[in-house]
SEVEX-703301 format. One record per residue (C-alpha): residue number from 1; x negated, y, z; residue in three letters. Coordinates in steps of 0.05 Angstrom, whole numbers, plus 32768, in hexadecimal, padded with zeros to 4 digits. Example, Ala and Ser with C-alpha at 12.3 -4.5 7.8 and 13.67 -1.06 7.14 Angstrom:
2
> marlum | c1 | c2 | c3 | vexmi
> 1 | 7F0A | 7FA6 | 809C | ALA
> 2 | 7EEF | 7FEB | 808F | SER
***
This chain:
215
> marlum | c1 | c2 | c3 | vexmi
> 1 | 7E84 | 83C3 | 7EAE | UNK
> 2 | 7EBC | 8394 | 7E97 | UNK
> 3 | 7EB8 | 8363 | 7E5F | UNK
> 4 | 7E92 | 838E | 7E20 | UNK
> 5 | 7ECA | 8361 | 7DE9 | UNK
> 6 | 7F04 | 8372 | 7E0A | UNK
> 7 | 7EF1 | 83C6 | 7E0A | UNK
> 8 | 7ED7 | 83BF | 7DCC | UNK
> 9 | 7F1F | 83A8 | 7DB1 | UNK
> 10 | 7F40 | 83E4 | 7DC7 | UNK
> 11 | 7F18 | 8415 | 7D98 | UNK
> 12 | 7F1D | 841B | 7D4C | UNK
> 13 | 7EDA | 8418 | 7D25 | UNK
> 14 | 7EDA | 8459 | 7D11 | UNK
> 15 | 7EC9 | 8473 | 7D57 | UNK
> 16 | 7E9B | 843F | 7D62 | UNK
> 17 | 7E72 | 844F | 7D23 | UNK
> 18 | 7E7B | 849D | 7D37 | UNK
> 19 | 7E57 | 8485 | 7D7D | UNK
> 20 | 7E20 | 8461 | 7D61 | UNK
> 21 | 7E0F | 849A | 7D2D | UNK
> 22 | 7E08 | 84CA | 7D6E | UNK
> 23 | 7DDE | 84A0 | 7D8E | UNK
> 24 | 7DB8 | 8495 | 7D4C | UNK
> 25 | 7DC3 | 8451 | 7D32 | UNK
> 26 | 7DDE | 8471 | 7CFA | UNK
> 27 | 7DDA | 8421 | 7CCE | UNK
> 28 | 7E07 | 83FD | 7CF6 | UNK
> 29 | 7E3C | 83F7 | 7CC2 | UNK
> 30 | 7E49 | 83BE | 7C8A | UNK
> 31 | 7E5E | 83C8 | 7C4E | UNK
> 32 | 7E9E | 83D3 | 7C3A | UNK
> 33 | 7EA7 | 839F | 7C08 | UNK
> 34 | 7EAA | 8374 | 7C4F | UNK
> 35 | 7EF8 | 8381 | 7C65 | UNK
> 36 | 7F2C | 835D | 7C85 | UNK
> 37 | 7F4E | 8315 | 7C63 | UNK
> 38 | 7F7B | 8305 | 7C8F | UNK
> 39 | 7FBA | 832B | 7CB8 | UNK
> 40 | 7F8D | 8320 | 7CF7 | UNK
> 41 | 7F6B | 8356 | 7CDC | UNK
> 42 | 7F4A | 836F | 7D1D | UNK
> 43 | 7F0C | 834A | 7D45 | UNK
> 44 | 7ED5 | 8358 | 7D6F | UNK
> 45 | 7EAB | 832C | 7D8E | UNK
> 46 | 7E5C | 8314 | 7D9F | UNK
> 47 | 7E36 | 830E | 7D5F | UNK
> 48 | 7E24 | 82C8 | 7D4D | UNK
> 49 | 7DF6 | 82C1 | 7D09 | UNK
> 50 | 7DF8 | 8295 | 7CD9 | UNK
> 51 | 7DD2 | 829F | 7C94 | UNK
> 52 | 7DF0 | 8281 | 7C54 | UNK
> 53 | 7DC8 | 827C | 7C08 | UNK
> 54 | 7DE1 | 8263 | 7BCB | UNK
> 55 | 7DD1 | 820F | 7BB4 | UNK
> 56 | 7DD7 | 81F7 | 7B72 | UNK
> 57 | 7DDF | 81AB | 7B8C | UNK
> 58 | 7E0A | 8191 | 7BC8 | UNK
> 59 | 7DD6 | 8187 | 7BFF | UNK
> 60 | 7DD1 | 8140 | 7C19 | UNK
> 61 | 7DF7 | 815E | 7C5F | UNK
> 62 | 7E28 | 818D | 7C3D | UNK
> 63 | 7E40 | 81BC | 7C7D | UNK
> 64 | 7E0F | 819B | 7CAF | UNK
> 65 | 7DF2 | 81E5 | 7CBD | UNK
> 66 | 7E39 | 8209 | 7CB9 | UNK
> 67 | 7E4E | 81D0 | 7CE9 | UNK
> 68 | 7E16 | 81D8 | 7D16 | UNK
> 69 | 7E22 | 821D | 7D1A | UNK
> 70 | 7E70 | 8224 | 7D2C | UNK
> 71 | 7E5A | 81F1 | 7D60 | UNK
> 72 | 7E2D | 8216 | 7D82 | UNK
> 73 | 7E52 | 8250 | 7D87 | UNK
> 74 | 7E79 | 8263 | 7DCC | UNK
> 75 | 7EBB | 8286 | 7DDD | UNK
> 76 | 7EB7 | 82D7 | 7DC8 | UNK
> 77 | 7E8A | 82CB | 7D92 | UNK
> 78 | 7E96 | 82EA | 7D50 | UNK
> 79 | 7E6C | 82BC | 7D1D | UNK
> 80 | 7E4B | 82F0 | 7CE2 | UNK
> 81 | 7E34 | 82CF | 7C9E | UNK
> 82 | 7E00 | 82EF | 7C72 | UNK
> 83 | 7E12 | 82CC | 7C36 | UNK
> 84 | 7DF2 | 8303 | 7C08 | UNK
> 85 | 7E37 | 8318 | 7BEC | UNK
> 86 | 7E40 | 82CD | 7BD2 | UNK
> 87 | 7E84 | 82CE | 7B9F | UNK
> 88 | 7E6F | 828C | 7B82 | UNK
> 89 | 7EA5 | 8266 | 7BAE | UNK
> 90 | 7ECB | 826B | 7BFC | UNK
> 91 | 7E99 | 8267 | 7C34 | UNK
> 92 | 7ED2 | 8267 | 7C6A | UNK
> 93 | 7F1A | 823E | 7C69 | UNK
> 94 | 7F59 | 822E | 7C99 | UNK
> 95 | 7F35 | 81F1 | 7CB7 | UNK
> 96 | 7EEE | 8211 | 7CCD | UNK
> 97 | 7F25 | 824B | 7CE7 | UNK
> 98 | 7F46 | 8212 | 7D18 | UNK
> 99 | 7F0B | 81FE | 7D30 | UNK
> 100 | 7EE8 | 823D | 7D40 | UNK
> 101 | 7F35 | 8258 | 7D5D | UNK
> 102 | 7F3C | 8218 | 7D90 | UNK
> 103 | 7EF8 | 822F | 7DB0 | UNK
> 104 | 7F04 | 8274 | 7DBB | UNK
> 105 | 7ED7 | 828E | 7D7E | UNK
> 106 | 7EF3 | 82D3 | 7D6B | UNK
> 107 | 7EEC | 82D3 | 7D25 | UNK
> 108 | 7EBA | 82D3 | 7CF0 | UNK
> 109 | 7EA4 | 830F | 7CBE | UNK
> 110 | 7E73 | 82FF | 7C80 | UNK
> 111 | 7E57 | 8310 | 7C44 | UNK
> 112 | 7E7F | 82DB | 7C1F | UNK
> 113 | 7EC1 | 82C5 | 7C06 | UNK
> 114 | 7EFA | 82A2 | 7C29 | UNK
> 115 | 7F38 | 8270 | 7C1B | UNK
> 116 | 7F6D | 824B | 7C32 | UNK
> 117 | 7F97 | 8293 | 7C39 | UNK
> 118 | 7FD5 | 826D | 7C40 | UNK
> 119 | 7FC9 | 8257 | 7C82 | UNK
> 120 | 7F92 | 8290 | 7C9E | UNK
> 121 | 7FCE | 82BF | 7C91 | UNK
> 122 | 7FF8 | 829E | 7CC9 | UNK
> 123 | 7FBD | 8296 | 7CF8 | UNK
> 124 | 7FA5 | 82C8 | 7D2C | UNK
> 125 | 7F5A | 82BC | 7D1A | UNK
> 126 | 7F38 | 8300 | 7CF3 | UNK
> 127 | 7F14 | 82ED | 7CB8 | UNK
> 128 | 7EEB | 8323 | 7C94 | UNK
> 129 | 7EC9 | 8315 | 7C52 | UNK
> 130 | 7EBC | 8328 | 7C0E | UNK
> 131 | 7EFC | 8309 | 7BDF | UNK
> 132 | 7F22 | 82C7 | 7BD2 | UNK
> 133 | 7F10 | 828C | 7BAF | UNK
> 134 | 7F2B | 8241 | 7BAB | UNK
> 135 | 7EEA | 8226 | 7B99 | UNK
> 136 | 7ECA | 8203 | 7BD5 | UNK
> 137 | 7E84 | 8209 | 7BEC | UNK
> 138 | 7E68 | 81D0 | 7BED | UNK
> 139 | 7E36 | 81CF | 7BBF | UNK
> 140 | 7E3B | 821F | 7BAF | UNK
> 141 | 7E20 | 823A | 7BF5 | UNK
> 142 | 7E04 | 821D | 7C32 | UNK
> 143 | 7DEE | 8231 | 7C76 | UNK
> 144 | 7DA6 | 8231 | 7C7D | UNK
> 145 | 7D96 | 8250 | 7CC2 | UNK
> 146 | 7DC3 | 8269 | 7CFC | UNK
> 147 | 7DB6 | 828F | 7D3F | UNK
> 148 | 7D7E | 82B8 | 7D20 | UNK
> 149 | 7D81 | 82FB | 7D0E | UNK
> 150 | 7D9F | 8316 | 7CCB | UNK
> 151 | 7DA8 | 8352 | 7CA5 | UNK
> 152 | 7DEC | 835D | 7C84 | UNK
> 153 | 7DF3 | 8399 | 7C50 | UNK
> 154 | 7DB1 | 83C0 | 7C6B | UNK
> 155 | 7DD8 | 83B0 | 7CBF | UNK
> 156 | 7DA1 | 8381 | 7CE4 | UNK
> 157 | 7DC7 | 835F | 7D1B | UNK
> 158 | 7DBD | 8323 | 7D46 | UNK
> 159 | 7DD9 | 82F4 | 7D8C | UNK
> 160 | 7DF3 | 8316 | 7DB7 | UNK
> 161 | 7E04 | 835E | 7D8A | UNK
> 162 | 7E49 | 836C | 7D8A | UNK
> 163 | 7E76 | 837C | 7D55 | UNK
> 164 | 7EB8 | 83A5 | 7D45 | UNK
> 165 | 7EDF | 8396 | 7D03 | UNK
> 166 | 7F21 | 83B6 | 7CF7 | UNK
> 167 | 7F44 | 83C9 | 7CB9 | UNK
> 168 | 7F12 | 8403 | 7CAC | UNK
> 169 | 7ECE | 83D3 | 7CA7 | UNK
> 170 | 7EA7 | 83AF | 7CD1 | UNK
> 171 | 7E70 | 83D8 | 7D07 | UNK
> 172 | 7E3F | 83B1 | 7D27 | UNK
> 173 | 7E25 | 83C9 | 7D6D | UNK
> 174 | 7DE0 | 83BB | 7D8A | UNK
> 175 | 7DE2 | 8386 | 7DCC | UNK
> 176 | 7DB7 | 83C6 | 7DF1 | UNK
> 177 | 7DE8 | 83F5 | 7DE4 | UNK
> 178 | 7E2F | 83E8 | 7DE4 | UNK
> 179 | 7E2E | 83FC | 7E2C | UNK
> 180 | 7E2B | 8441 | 7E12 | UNK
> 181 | 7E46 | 8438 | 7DD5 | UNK
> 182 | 7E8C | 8424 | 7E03 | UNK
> 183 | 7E81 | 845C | 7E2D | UNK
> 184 | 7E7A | 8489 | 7DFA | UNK
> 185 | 7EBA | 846E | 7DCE | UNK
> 186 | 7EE2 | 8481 | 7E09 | UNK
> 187 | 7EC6 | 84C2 | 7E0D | UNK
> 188 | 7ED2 | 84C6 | 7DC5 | UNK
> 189 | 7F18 | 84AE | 7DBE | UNK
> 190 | 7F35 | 84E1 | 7DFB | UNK
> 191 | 7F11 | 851C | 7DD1 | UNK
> 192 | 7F3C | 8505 | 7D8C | UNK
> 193 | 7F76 | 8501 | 7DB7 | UNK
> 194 | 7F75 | 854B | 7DC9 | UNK
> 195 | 7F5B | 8560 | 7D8B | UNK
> 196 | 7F94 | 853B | 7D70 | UNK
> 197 | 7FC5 | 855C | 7D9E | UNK
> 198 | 7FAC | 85A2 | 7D8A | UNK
> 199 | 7FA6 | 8598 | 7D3B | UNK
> 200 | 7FFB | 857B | 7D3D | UNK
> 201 | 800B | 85BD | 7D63 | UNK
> 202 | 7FEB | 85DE | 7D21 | UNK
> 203 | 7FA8 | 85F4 | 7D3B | UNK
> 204 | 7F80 | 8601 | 7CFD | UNK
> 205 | 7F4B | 85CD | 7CED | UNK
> 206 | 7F06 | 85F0 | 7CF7 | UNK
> 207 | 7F20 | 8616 | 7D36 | UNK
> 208 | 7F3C | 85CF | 7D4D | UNK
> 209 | 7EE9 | 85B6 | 7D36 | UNK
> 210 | 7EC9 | 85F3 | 7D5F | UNK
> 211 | 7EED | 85DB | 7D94 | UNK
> 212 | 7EE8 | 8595 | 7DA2 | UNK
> 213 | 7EA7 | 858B | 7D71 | UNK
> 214 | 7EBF | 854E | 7D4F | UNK
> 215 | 7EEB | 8543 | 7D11 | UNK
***
């Protein structure tokens, strides 16, 4: 099978979730509070973890973790941030956006707010979060582990999951799985398109639903 990022961009989440509910990972879905920042408002990816907590002091390394992290992280990753739904001040900015874009990183999605709007807006690098906030955070929230597993809004995930984000949410599929999960999309998306077909040409909906079986 060819390169599981590059199918996985050509579905929309909704089919993707639809997937994993059949094959019963029906908690594979954050929350929607998490939605796109940016224009790039599209990414999928490798899961790369990071975990983020609230400080009340600037550490003695501000970043060092969050620098570590973005470091380690390869080409096709997608870096995900459980920052507990953190509002206190901008996890994410234009310059950690260069550097992660110049190495191939995807795009990040996280519990947590972002800045800098004025640039991300012109760049091609997704960022999902929470809100907006000038207020930087160093001092406010700091990374305090990365590359172990996480749980974001009830959604365990860790290296090597993949992930879908689109202007609907944010689906997270399991590493075992989204062989069949890709499979299946296709399967899916063919079935909408003649269900689709038959509903414009006026087919009423629960003769259209007996039909095909999905809605």
């Amino acid at each position: 099978m060819s390169n599981p990022i590059e199918q996985l961009e050509t579905f929309y989440t909704a089919v993707v979730a639809d997937v994993l509910d059949s094959l019963g990972y029906r908690n594979q879905t954050l929350s929607a509070d998490i939605k796109a920042m940016t224009p790039a408002n599209k990414v999928s990816g490798r899961v790369f973890t990071a975990k983020a907590k609230s400080v009340s002091a600037i550490p003695d390394e501000p970043y060092k973790l969050e620098m570590a992290a973005i470091d380690s992280m390869n080409s096709g990753d997608v870096l995900v941030v459980d920052a507990d739904h953190n509002r206190q001040c901008a996890f994410w900015g234009e310059l950690l956006s260069t550097a992660c874009q110049a190495k191939g990183v995807r795009g990040i999605v996280m519990s947590a707010c972002t800045r800098d709007l004025w640039a991300l807006n012109e760049f091609e690098f997704p960022v999902f979060g929470i809100g907006r906030t000038p207020a930087d955070s160093k001092g406010r929230i700091d990374v305090t582990q990365f590359g172990e597993p996480i749980n974001i809004d009830g959604v365990e995930t860790k290296n090597g999951d993949y992930i879908l984000g689109d202007i609907d949410g944010v689906v997270i599929i399991p590493e075992n799985m989204v062989d069949k999960t890709i499979q299946l999309a296709n399967e899916k998306v063919n079935e909408e398109n003649t269900l689709r077909a038959d509903l414009s040409c006026g087919m009423p909906v629960a003769e259209a639903f007996q039909k095909h079986g999905i809605l």
